[in-house]
C-alpha positions in Angstrom: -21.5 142.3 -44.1 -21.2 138.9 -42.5 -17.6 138.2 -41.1 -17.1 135.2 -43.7 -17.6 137.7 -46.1 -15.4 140.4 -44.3 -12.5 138.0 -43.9 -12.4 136.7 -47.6 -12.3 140.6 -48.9 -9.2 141.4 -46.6 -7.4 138.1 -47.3 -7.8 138.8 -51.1 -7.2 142.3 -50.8 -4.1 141.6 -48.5 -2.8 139.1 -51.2 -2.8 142.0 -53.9 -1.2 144.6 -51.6 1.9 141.9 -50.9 2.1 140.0 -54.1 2.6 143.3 -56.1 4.4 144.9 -53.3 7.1 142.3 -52.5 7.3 141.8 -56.7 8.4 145.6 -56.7 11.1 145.1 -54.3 12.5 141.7 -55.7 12.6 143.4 -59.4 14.0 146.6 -57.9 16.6 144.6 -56.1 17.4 142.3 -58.8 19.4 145.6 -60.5 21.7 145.4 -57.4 21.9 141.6 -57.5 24.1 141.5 -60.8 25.7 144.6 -60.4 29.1 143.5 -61.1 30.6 146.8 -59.4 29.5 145.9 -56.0 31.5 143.1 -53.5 30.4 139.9 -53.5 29.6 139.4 -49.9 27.1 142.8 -50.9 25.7 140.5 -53.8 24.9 137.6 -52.0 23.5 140.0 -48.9 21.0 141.5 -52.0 20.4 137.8 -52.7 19.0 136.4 -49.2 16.6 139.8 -49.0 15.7 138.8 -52.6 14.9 135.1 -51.9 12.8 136.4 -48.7 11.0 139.3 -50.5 10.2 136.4 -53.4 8.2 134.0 -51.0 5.7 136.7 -50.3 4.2 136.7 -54.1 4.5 133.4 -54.3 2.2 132.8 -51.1 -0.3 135.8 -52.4 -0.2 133.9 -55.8 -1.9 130.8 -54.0 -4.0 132.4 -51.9 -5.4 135.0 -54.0 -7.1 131.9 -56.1 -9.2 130.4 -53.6 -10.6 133.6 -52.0 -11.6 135.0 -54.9 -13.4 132.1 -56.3 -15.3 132.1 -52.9 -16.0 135.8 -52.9 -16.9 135.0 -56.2 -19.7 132.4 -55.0 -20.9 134.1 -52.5 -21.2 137.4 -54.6 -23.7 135.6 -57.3 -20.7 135.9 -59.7 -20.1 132.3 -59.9 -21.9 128.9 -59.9 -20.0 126.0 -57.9 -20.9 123.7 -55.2 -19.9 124.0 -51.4 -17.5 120.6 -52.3 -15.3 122.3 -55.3 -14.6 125.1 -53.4 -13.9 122.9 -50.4 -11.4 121.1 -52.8 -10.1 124.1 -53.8 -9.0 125.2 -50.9 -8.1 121.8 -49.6 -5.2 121.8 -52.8 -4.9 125.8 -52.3 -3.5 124.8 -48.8 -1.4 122.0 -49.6 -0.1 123.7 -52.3 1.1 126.5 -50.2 2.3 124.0 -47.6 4.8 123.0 -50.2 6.1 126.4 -51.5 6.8 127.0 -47.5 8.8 123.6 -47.5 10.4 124.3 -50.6 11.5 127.7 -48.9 13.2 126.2 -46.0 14.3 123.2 -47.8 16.0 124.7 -50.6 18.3 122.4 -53.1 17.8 119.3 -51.1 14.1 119.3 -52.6 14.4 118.5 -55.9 11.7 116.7 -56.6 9.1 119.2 -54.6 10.2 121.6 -56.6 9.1 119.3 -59.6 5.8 118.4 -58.0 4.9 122.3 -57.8 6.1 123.0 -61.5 3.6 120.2 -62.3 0.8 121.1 -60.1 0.9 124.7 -61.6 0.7 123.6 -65.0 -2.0 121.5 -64.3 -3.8 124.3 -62.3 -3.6 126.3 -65.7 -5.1 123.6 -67.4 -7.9 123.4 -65.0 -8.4 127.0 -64.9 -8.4 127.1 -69.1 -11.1 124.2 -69.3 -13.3 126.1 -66.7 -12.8 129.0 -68.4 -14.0 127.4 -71.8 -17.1 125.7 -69.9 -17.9 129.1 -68.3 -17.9 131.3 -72.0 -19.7 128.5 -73.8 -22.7 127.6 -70.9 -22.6 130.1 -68.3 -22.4 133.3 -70.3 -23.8 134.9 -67.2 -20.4 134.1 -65.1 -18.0 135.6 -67.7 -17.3 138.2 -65.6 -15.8 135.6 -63.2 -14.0 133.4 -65.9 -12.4 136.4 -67.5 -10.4 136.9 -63.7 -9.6 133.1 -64.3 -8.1 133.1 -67.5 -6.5 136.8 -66.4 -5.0 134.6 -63.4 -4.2 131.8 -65.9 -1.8 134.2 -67.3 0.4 135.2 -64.3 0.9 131.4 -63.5 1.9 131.1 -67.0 4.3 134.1 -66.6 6.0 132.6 -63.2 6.5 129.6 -65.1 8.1 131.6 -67.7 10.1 133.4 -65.5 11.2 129.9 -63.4 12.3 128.7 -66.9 14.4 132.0 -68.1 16.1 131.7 -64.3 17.2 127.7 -64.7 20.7 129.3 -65.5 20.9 131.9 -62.9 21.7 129.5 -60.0 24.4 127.6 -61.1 26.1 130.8 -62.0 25.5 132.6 -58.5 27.3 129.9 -57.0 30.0 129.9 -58.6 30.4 133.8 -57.1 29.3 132.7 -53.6 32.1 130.2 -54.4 34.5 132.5 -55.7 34.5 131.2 -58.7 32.7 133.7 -61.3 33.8 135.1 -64.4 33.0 137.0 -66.7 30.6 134.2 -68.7 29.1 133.5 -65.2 28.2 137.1 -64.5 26.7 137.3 -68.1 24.8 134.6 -67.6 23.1 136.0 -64.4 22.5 139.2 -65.9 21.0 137.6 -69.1 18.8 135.3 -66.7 17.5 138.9 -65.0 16.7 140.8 -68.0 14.7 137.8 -70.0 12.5 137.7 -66.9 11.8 141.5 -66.1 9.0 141.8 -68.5 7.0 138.9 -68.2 7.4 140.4 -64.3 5.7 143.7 -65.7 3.5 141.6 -67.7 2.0 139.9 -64.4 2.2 143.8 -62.8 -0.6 144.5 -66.1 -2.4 141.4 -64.8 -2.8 141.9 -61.8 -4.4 145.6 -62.5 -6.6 144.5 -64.8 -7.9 141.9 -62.5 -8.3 144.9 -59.8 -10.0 146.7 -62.1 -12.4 144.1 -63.0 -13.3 143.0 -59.4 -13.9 146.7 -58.7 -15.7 146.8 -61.5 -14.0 149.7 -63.3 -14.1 147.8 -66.7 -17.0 145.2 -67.8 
């Protein structure tokens, strides 16, 4: 095994193993977050190992992308020059430059956080039209393009999930302000529960991604 091909197994690997490990302890914790029995300093505590837990899947979610395709190219499984996978990795790292600068920057980066809600939904895009040009002329790569458009979905899902969560914030601060009721508390826990299984959906994902790139189905 050459070590380009050693490193790209463990960085993909490694992406798995902490997107759906971190994801398990940000949806376990998230039952804790709007427990409305616990203090609020203990709440917002929950909520700062939350936020750090959720930067790991996010990070995975990039990375997992452009290591695959190249595992993929290198494997015979796919069919793309040396220059799209060079600019694949070129936006893979930029783009993960700005989830780590959204991270630190928080609130006061508005309109980074609406650059990367535009930049995913024009990965999907990307990803669906490559998808549709591998099933209609290069049948032989479907096994590739199906862990595209099985990808494609879990973007879809965060994007989901980002939408069912606009609410949530606005209402956590008002109990790290000390100023929640019983509306704002309902609000939270509503947010929670209308993402939890589009979480679970990108859990099935994931799987049957794993399962296809060890080749345990197709």
């Amino acid at each position: 095994m050459s070590a380009e091909l050693g490193i790209l197994k463990l960085i993909h690997t490694l992406c798995l193993v902490y997107w759906l490990g971190a994801d398990l302890g940000v949806f376990y914790s998230s039952y804790f977050l709007i427990d409305e029995k616990l203090s609020k300093e203990t709440r917002i505590t929950i909520s700062k190992v939350l936020f750090f837990l959720d930067q790991t899947p996010r990070i995975s979610m990039i990375l997992i992308l452009p290591s695959g395709i190249h595992l993929s190219k290198i494997l015979g499984y796919l069919d793309i020059s040396t220059l799209i996978l060079s600019v694949i990795w070129i936006i893979a790292i930029l783009w993960l430059i700005l989830v780590i600068i959204l991270h630190i920057s928080g609130q006061s980066a508005k309109n980074l956080a609406l650059l990367d809600y535009w930049l995913r939904v024009s990965i999907i895009l990307i990803m669906f039209i490559t998808v549709a040009y591998i099933f209609l002329y290069q049948p032989e790569f479907n096994w590739a393009g199906m862990k595209i458009f099985i990808f494609s979905l879990t973007v879809i899902c965060g994007l989901i999930i980002r939408h069912n969560l606009r609410n949530f914030e606005p209402a956590f601060m008002a109990l790290i302000n000390g100023k929640d009721t019983q509306n704002s508390n309902a609000i939270m826990k509503k947010s929670i529960e209308n993402s939890r299984r589009y979480v679970v959906f990108i859990w099935i994902c994931l799987l049957l991604n794993t399962s296809l790139g060890l080749h345990l189905i197709y």
